[in-house]
C-alpha positions in Angstrom: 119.5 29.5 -62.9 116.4 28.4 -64.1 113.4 28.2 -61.3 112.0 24.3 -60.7 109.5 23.2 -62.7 106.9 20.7 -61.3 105.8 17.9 -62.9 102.7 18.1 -64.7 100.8 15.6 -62.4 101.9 17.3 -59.6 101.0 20.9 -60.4 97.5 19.4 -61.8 97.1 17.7 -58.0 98.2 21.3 -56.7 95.7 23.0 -58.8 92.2 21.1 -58.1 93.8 20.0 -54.8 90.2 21.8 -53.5 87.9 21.0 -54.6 88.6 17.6 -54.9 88.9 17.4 -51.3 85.2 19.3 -51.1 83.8 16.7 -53.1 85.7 13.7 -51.0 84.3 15.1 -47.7 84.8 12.9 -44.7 86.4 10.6 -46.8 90.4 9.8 -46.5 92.9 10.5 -49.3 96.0 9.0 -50.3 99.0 11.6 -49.9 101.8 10.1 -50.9 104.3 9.9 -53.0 103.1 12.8 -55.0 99.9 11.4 -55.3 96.2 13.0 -53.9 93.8 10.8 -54.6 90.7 9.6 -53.0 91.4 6.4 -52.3 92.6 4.5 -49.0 94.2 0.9 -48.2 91.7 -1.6 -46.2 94.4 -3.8 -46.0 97.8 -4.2 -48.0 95.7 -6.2 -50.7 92.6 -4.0 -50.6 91.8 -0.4 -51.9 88.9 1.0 -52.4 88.7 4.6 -54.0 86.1 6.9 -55.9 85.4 6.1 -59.6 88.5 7.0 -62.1 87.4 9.5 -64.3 88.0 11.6 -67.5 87.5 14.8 -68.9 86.0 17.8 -66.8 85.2 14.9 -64.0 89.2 14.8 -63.2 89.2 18.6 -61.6 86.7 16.9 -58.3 87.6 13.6 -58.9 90.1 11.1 -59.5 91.9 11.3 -62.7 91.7 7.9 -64.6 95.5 8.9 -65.4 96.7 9.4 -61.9 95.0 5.7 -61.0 97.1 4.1 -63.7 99.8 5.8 -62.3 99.9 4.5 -59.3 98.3 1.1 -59.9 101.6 0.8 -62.4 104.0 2.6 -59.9 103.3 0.5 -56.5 101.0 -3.0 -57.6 102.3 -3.3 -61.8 100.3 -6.1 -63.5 99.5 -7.1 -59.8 95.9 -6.0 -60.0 92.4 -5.9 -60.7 89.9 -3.9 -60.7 86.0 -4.3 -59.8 83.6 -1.3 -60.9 80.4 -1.7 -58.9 78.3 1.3 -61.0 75.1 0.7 -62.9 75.0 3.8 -63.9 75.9 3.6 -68.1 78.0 6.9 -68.1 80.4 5.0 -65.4 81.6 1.8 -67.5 84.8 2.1 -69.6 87.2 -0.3 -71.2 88.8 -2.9 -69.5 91.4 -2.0 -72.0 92.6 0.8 -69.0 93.4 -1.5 -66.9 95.4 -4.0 -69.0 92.1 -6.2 -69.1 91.5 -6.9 -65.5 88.3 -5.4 -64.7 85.4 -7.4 -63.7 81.6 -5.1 -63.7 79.2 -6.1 -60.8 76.4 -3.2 -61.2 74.8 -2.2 -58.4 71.8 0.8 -58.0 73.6 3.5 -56.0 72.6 3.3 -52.3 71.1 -0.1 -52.8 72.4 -3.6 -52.5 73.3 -6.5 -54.3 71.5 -9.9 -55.9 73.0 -12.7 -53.3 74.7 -14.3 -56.4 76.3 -11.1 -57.2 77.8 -10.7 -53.9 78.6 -14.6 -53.6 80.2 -14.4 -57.5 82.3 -11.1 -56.5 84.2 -13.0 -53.4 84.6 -15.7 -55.6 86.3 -14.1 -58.3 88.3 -11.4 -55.9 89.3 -14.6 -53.7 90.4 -16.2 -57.1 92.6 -13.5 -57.8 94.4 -12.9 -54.8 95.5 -16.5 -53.8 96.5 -16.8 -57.2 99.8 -14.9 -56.5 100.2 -13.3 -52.8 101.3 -10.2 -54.4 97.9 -9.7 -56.4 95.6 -6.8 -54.7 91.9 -5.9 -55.8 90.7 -2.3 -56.5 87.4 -1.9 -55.4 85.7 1.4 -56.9 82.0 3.1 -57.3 81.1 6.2 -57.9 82.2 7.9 -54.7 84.4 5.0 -53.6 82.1 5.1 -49.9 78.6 2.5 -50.0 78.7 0.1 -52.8 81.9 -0.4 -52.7 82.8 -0.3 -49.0 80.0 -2.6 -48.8 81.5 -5.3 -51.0 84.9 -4.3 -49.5 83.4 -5.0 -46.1 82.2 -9.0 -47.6 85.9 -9.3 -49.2 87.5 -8.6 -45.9 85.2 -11.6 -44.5 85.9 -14.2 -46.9 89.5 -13.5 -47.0 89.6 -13.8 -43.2 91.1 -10.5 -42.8 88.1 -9.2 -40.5 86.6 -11.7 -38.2 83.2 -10.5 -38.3 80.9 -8.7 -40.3 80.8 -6.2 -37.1 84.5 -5.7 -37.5 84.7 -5.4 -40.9 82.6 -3.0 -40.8 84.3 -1.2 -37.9 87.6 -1.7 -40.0 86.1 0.3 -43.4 84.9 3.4 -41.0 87.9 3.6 -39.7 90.3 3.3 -42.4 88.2 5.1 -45.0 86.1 8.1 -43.7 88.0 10.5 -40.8 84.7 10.4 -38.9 83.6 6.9 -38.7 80.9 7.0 -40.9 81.9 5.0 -43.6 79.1 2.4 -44.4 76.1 4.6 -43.6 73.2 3.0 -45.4 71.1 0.4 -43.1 70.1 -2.1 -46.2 74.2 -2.1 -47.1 74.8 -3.1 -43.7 72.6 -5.4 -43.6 73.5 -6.9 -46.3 77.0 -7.5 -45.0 75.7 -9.6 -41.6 73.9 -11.5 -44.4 76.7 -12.2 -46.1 78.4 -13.1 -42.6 75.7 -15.7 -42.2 75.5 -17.6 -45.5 79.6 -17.5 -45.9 79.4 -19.3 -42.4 76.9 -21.8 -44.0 78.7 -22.2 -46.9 81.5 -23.7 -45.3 79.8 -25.7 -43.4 78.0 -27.1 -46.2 78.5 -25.8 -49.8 75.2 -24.0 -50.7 73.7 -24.7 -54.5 73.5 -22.1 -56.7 71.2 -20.3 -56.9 70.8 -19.6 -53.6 67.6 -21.3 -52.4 65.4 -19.0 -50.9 61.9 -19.0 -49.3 59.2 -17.9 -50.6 56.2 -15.7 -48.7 52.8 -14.5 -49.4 53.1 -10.7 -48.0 49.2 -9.7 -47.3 50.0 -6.5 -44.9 51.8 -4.0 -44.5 51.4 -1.3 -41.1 52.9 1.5 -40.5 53.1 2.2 -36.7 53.7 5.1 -34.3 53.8 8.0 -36.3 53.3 11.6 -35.3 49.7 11.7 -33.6 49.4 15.5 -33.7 49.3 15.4 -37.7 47.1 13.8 -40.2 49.1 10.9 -41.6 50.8 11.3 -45.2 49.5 10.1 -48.1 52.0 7.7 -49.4 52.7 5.7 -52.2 54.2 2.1 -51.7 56.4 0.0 -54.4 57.2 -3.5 -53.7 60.2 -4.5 -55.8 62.2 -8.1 -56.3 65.7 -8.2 -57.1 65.9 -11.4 -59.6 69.4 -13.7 -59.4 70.2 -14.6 -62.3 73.6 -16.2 -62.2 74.2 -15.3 -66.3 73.5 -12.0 -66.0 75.0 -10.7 -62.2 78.4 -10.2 -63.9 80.1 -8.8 -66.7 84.2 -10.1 -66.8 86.7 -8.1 -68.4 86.7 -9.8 -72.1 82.8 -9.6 -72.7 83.3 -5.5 -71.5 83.6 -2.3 -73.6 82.9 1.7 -73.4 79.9 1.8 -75.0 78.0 -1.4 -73.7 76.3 -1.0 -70.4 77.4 -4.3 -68.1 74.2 -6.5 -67.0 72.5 -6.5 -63.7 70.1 -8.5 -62.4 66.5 -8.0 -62.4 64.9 -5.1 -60.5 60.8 -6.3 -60.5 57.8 -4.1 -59.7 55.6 -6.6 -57.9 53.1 -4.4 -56.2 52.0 -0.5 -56.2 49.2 1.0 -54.2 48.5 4.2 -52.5 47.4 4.6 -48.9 48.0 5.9 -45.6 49.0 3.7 -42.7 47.3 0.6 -43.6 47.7 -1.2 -46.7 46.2 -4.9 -47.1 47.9 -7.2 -50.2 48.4 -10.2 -51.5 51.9 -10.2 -53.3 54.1 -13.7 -53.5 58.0 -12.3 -52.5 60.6 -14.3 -52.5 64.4 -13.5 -52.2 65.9 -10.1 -52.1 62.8 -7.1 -51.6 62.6 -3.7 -51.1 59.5 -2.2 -49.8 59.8 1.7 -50.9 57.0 4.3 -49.3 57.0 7.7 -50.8 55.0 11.0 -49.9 52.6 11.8 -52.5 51.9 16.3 -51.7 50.4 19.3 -53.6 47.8 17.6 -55.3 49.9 14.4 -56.2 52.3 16.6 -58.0 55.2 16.3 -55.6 56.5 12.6 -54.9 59.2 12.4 -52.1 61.1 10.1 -50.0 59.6 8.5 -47.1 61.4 5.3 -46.0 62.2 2.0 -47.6 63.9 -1.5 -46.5 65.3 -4.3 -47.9 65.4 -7.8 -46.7 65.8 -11.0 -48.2 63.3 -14.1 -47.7 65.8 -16.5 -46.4 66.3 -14.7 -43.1 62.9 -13.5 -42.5 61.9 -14.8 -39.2 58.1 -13.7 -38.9 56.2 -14.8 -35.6 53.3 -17.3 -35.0 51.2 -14.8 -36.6 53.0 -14.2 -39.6 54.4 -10.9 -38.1 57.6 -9.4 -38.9 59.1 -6.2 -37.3 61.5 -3.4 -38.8 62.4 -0.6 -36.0 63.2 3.0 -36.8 66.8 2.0 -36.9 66.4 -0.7 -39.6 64.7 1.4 -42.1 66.8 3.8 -45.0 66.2 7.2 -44.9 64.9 7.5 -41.4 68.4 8.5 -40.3 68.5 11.9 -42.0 65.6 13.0 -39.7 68.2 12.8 -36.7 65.6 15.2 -34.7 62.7 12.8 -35.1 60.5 15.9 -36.1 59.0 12.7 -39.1 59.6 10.0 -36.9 59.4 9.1 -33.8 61.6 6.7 -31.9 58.9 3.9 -31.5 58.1 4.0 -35.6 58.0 1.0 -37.0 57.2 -1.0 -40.3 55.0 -4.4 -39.5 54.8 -6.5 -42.1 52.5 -9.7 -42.3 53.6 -12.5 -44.4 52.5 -16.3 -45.1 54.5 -18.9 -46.4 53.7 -19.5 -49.8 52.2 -22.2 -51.4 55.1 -22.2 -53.4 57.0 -23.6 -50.5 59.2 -26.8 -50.9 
């Protein structure tokens, strides 16, 4: 009698069953059904999963194959799939999937133009009331912060989370083991804001683009540092993130393998180096990100500091032009959990005007 022999799916899962797990970490896998992917069910019309891959990719992460698989096996010509990389080396025919791919390219631990984000819901709300057996595939690079960000916004505009707060309860839950799914502030953030301007929306439709509110940023303080230490030197970027309606997507028939999709516009508007101070006169308006690195060893070393994103439209400065961001609201702070960098009163102050420019 001849011994069993495994299928040749299931003794590759066996095989790299490791290290694909090391590389998931705290994220859930789907273990059914033969399969061992990393990928997990928001809701019944709702994955999100790390990036399909090929080649020597497929012994850490999930085999393009295996996604197809089960795609086929459990949703057949049911689904589509949204790839939120801008990395080039992570775009790939929509030919895969039977054509229903849509690109919405996003900087890895960043955020999204607010056209992207409003054209994404759109076209993932599209698609599944068009039949209520369609579901969306939502997929990155590791399947956790870009896309459990725009998972989180789905979830709102579909109604299937009542909040942005309990969406983003929801993802943690159902996607990580420890609850720390959606771990980057600006991501976060960016789902409240989404929360807010979905609420407007349907209360009046908002034009397109977005109208936002323009500033004149002419400070920028850092606050309640470490007094026992000579403050770093640091070098700040001021960046705008550009909607641009015909270039925040890239559908399925305008796609191929060896065309990067379009993004939006990523703008250096200001660079400077200082310490604690720095005095500027910058118009901003819309999505920013204020990035402080620490220049050391003779300028030769450049490393992270902090950074933040905010968008115009919700700034709500003070009578003096004042705006606020604690410890908690800035990126990167987080990792220094012993607040040996940062102290728990530190604080970015920014000081803003409205612009001119203002309607």
């Amino acid at each position: 009698m001849k011994p069993r022999q495994l299928p040749m799916a299931a003794t590759c899962n066996c095989m790299f069953a490791v290290p694909r797990a090391l590389v998931s970490q705290n994220k859930r896998r789907f273990q059914e059904d033969g399969f061992d992917l990393d990928l997990c069910y928001l809701h019944p019309r709702v994955i999100v999963m790390g990036f399909p891959s090929v080649g020597m990719e497929t012994m850490y992460r999930n085999p393009r194959n295996e996604v197809v698989r089960l795609l086929e096996t459990r949703h057949e010509g049911l689904y589509k799939v949204f790839n939120f990389c801008s990395e080039s080396n992570r775009q790939y025919s929509p030919d895969v999937f039977d054509g229903r791919v849509s690109c919405y390219p996003i900087e890895d631990h960043n955020v999204p133009s607010f056209d992207q984000l409003f054209t994404f819901c759109e076209d993932a709300a599209a698609w599944l009331h068009e039949n209520e057996h369609h579901i969306v595939v939502l997929h990155c690079k590791a399947g956790k912060g870009r896309a459990g960000m725009m998972a989180c916004m789905l979830l709102l505009r579909m109604g299937f989370a009542p909040s942005a707060a309990d969406a983003i309860q929801q993802y943690n839950r159902l996607r990580v083991r420890d609850m720390r799914g959606l771990t980057v502030v600006s991501q976060k953030k960016w789902v409240h804001y989404y929360e807010q301007l979905w609420q407007e929306n349907q209360r009046t439709p908002l034009p397109r683009p977005i109208p936002q509110k323009p500033y004149v940023i002419r400070e920028l303080s850092i606050r309640n540092g470490l007094t026992a230490v000579e403050p770093p030197l640091l070098r700040v970027r001021i960046y705008m993130l550009t909607d641009d309606s015909s270039a925040a997507s890239l559908d399925s028939n305008e796609a191929d393998s060896s065309t990067p999709a379009r993004r939006p516009t990523k703008t250096l508007v200001h660079q400077s180096i200082g310490q604690e101070q720095f005095a500027l006169n910058e118009d901003i308006r819309g999505s920013v990100l204020i990035e402080f690195r620490s220049i050391n060893c003779g300028n030769c070393v450049i490393t992270k500091h902090f950074k933040v994103w905010f968008n115009t439209r919700f700034l709500q400065p003070n009578t003096d032009g004042r705006v606020v961001f604690s410890r908690d609201e800035l990126d990167w702070v987080s990792r220094d959990k012993k607040m040996r960098r940062f102290p728990a009163a530190f604080d970015l102050e920014i000081r803003v005007l409205r612009s001119p420019l203002a309607v």
